[in-house]
KOLMAR-408501 format. One record per residue: chain; residue number from 1; residue in three letters; x, y, z of N, C-alpha, C, CB in turn. Coordinates in pm, 1 decimal, always signed. Glycine has a CB too. Layout:
> A  NUM  ALA  X  Y  Z  X  Y  Z  X  Y  Z  X  Y  Z
...
# end
This chain:
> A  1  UNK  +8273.3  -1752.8  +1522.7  +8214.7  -1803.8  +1402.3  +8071.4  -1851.7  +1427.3  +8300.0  -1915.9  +1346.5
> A  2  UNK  +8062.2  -1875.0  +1574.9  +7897.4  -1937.5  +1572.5  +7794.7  -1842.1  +1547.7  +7848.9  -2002.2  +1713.5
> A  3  UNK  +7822.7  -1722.0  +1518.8  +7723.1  -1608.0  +1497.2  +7716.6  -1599.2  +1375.2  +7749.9  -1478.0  +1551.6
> A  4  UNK  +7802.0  -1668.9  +1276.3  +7806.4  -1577.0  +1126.3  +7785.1  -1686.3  +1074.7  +7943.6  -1485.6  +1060.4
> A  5  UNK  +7810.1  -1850.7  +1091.8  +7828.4  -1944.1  +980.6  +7691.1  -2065.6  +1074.7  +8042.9  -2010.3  +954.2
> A  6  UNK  +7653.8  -2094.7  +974.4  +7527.1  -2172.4  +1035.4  +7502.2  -2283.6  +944.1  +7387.8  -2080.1  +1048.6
> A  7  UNK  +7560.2  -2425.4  +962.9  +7546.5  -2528.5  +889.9  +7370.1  -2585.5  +915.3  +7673.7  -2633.4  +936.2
> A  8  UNK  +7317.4  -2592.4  +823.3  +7205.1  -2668.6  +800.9  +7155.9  -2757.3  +784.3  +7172.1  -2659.4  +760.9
> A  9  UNK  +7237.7  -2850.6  +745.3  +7207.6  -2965.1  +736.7  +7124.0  -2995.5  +587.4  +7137.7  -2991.6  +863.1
> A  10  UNK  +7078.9  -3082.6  +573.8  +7007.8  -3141.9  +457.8  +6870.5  -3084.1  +439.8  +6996.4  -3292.2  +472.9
> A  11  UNK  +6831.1  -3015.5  +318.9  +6736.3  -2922.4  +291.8  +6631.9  -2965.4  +196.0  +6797.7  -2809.9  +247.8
> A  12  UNK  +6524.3  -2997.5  +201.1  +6418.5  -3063.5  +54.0  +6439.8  -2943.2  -43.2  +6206.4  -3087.9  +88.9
> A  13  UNK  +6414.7  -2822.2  +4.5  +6396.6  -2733.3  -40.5  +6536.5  -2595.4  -40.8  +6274.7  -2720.8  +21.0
> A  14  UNK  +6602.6  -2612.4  -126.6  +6739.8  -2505.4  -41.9  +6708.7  -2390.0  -125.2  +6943.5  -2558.2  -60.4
> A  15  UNK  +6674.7  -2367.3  -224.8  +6633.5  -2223.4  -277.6  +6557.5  -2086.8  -180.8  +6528.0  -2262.1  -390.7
> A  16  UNK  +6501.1  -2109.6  -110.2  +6453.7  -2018.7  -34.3  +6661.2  -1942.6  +64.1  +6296.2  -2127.3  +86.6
> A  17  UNK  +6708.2  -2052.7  +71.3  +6804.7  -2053.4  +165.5  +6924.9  -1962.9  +49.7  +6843.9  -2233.9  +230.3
> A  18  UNK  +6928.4  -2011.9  -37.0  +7048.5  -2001.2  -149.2  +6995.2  -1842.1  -181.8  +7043.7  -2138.7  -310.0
> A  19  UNK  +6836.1  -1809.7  -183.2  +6787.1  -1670.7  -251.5  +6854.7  -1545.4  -157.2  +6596.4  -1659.5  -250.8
> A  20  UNK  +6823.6  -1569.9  -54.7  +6825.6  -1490.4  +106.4  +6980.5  -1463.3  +136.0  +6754.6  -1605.1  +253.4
> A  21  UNK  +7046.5  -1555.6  +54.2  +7224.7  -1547.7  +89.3  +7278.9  -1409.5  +4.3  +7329.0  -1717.3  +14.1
> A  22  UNK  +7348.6  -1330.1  +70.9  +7436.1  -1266.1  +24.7  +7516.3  -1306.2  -86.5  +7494.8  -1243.2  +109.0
> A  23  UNK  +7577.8  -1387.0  -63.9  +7712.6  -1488.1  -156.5  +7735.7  -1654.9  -208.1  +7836.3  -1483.4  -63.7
> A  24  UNK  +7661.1  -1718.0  -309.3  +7712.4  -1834.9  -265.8  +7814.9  -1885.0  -315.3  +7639.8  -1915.0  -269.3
> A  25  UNK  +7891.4  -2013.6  -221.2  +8023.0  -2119.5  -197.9  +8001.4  -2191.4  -273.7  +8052.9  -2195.9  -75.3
> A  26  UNK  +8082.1  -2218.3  -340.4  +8135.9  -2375.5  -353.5  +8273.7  -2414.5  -378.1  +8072.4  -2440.9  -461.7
> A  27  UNK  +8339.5  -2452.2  -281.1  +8497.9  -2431.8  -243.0  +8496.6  -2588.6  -251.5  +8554.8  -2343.0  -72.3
> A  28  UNK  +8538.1  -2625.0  -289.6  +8601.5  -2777.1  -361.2  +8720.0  -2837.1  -395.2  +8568.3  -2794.2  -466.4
> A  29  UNK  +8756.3  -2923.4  -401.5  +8869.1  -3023.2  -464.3  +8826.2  -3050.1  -593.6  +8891.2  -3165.9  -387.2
> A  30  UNK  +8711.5  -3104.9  -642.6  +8674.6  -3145.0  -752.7  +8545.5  -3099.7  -786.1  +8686.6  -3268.0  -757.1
> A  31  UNK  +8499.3  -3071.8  -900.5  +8367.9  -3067.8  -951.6  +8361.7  -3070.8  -1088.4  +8300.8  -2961.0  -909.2
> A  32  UNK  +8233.8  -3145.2  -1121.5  +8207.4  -3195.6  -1289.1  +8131.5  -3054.4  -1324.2  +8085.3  -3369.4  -1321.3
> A  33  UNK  +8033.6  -3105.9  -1349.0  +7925.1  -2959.4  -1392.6  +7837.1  -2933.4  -1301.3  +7826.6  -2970.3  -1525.2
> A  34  UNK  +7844.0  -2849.5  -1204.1  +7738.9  -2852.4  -1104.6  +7646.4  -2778.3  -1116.9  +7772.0  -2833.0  -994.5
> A  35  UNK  +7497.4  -2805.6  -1142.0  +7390.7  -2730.1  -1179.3  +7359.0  -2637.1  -1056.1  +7272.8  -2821.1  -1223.2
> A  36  UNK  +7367.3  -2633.5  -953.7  +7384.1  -2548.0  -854.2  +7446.2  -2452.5  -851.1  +7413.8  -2586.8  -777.8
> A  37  UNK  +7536.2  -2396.5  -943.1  +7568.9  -2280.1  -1005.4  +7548.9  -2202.7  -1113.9  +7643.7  -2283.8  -1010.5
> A  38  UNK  +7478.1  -2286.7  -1159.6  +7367.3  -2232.3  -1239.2  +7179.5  -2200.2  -1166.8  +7368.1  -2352.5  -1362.3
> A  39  UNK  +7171.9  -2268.2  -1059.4  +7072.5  -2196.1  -1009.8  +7100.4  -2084.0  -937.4  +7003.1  -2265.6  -944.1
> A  40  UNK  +7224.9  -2084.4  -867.0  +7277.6  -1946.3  -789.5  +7298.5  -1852.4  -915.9  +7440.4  -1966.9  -689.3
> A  41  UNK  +7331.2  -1840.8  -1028.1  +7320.8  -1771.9  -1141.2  +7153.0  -1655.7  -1166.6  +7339.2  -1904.6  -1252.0
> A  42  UNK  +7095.2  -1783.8  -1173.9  +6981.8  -1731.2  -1206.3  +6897.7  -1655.0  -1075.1  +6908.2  -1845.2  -1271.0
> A  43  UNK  +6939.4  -1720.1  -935.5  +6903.4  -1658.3  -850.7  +7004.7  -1501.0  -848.0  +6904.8  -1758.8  -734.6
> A  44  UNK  +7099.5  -1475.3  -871.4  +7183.1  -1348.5  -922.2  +7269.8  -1360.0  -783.2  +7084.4  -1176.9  -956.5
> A  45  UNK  +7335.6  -1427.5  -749.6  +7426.1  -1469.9  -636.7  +7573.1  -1412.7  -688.4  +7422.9  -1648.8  -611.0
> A  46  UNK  +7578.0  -1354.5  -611.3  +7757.6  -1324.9  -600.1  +7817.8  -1473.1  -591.9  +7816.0  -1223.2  -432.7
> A  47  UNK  +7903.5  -1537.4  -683.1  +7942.1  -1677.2  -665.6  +8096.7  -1663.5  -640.8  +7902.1  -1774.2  -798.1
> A  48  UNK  +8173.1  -1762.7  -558.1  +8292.5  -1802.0  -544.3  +8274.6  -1954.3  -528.3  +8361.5  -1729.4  -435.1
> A  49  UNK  +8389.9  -1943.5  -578.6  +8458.1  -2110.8  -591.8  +8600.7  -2122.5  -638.7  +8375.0  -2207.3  -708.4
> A  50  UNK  +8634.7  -2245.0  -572.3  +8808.5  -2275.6  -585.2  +8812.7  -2348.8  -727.1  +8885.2  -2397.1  -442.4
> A  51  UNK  +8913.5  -2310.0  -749.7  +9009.3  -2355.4  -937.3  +8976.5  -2497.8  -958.4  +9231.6  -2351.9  -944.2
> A  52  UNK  +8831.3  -2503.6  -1023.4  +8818.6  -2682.0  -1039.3  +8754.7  -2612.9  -1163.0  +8710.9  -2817.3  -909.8
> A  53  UNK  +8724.3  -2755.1  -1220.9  +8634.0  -2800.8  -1367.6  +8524.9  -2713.1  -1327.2  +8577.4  -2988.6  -1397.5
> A  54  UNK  +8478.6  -2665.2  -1235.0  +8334.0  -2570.7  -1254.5  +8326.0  -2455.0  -1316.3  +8277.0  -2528.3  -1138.9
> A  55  UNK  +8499.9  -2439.3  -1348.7  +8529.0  -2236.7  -1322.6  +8398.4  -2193.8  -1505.9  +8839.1  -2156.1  -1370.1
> A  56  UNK  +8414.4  -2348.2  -1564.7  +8340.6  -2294.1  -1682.5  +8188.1  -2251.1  -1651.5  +8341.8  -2404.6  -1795.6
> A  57  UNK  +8173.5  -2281.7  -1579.2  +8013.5  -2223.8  -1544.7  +7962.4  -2120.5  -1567.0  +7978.7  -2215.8  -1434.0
> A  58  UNK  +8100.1  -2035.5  -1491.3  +8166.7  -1887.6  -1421.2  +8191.8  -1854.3  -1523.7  +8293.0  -1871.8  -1317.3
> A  59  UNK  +8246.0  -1858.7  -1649.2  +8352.5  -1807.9  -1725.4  +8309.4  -1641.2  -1768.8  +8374.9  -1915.3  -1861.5
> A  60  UNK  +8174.1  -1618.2  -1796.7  +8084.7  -1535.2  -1852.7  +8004.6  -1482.9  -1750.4  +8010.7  -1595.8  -1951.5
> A  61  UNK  +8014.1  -1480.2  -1625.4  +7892.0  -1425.4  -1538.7  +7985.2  -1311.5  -1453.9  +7802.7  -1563.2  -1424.5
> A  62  UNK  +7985.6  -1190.7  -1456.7  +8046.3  -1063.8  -1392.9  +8042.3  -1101.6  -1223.8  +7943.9  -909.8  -1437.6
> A  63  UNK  +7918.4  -1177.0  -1171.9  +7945.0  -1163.8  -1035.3  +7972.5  -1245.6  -993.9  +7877.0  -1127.5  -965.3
> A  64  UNK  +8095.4  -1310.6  -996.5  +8163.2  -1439.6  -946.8  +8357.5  -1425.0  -925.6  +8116.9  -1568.6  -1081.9
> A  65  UNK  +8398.1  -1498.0  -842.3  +8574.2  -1476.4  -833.0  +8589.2  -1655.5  -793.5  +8651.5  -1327.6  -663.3
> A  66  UNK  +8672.5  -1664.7  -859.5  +8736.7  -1804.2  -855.9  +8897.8  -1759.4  -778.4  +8749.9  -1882.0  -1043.4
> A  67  UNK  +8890.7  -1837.0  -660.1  +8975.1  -1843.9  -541.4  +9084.5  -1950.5  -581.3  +8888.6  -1885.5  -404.5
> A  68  UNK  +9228.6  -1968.6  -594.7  +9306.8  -2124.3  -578.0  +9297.2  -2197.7  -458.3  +9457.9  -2117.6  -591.0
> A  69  UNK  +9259.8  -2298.5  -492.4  +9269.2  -2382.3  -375.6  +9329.3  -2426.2  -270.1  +9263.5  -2441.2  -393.1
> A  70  UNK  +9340.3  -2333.2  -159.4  +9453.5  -2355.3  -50.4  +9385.2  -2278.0  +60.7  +9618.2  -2292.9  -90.8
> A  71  UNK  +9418.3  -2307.0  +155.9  +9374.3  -2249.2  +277.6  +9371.9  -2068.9  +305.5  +9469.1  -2319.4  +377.2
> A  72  UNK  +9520.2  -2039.8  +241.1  +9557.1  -1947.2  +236.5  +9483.8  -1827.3  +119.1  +9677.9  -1986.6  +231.9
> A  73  UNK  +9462.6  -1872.7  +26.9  +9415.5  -1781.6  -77.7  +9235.4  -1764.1  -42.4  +9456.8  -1858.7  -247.1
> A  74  UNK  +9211.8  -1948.1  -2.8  +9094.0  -1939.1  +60.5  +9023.7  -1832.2  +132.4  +9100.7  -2015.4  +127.4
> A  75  UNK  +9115.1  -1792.7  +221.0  +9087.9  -1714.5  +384.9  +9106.0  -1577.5  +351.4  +9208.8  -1756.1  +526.1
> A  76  UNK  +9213.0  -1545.5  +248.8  +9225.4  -1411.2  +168.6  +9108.9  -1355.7  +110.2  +9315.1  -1423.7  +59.4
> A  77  UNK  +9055.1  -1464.4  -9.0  +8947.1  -1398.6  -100.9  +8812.4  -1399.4  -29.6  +8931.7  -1477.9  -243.9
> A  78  UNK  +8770.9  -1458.8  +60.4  +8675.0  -1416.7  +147.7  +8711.5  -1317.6  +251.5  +8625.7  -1523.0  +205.7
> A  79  UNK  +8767.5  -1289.3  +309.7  +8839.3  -1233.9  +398.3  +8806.5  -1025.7  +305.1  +9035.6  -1337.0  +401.3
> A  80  UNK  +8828.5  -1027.6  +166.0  +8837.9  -950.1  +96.0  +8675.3  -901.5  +48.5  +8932.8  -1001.3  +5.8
> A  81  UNK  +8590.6  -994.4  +8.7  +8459.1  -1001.6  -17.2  +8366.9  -955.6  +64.6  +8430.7  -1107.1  -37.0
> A  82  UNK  +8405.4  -1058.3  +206.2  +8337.7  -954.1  +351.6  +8347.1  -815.3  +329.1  +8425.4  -969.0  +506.9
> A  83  UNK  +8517.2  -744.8  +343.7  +8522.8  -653.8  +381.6  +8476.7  -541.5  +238.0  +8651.8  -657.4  +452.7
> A  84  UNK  +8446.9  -592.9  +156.2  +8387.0  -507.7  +38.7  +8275.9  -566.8  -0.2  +8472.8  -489.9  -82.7
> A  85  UNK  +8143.1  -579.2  +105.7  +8021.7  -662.6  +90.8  +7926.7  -587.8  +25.2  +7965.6  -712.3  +216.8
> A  86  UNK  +7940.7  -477.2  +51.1  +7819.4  -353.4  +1.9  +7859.5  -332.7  -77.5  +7780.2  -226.7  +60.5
> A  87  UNK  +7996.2  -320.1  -172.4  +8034.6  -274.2  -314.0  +7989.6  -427.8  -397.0  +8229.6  -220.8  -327.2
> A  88  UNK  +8002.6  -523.5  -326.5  +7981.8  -641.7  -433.9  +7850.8  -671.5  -424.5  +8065.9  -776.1  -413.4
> A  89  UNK  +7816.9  -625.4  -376.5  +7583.0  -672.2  -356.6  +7565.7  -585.9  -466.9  +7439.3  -593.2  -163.2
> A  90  UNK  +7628.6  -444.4  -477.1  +7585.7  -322.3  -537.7  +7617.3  -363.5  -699.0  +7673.6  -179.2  -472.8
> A  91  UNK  +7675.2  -414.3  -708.9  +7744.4  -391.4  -864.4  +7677.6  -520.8  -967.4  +7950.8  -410.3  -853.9
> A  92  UNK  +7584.7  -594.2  -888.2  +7513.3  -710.6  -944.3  +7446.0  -713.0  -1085.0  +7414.3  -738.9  -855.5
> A  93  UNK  +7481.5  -836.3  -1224.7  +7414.6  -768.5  -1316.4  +7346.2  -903.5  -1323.1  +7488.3  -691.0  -1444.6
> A  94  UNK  +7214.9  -829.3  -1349.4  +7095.3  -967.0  -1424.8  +7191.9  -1065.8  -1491.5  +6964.9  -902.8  -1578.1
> A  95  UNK  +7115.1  -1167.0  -1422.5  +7209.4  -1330.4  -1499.4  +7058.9  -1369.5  -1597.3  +7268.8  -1523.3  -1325.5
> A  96  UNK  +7103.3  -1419.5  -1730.9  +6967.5  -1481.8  -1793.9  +7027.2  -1598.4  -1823.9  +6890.0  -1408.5  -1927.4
> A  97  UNK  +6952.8  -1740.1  -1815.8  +7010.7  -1840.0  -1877.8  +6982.3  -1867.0  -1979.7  +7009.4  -1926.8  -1832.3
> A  98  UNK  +6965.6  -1811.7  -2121.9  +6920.9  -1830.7  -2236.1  +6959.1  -1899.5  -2281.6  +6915.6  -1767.1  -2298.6
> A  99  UNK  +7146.4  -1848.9  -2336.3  +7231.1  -1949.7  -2398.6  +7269.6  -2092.7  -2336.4  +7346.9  -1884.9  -2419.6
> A  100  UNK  +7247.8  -2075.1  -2199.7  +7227.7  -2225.2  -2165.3  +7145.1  -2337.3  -2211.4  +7198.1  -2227.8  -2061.7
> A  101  UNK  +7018.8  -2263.2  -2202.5  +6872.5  -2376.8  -2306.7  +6904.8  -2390.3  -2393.2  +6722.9  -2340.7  -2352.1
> A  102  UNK  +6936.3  -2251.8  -2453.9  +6962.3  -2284.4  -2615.4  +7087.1  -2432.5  -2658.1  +7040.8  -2111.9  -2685.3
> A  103  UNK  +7183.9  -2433.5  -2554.6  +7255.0  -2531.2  -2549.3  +7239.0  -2643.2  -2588.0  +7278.4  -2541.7  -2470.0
> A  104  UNK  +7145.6  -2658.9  -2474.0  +7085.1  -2751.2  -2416.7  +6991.6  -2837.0  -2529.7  +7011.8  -2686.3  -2303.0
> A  105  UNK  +6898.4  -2721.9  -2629.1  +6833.9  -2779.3  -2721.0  +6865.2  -2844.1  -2809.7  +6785.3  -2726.8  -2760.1
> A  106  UNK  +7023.9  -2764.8  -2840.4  +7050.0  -2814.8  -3000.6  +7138.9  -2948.1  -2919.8  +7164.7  -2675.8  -3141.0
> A  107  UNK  +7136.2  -2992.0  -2829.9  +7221.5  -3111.0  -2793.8  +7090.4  -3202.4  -2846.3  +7285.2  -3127.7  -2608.6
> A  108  UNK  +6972.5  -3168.8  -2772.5  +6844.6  -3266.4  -2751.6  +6802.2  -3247.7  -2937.7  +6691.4  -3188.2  -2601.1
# end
């Protein structure tokens, strides 16, 4: 694993890091609304994440798989993603956040 997984530590700047990624995580117990999946959105990230309050983020974006939370399903759905890495880079569709602002406005 020390060749493939590389913890970083605390980043001012993580977008350069999040752009350059193949896939991004967020495997959790809990989550409210995390705007970090909405920047991996717009950056056009293949997204996974485990069965929490985030999956609404996801609900509408083609390149994302929501995993159950367990070790086991964990280790499966990545395990599956690796081995079909070039079909899931390939099949990527433009993310726009429109209806998000638009949201966003008629709240404000």
């Amino acid at each position: 694993m020390d060749n493939t997984f590389f913890l970083l530590g605390a980043k001012e700047n993580p977008y350069p890091y999040i752009k350059n990624a193949d896939f991004f995580a967020l495997l959790s117990y809990f989550e409210g609304y995390p705007t970090v999946l909405e920047e991996a959105k717009i950056l056009n990230k293949f997204i996974i994440i485990t069965n929490t309050a985030s999956k609404e983020v996801i609900e509408n974006y083609k390149n994302s798989i929501i995993l159950e939370n367990n070790e086991e399903d964990i280790y499966n759905g990545l395990k599956e993603i690796i081995k079909n890495r070039d079909y899931i880079i390939d099949i990527k569709e433009k993310y726009t956040n429109t209806s998000t602002i638009e949201k966003i406005k008629s709240v404000l």
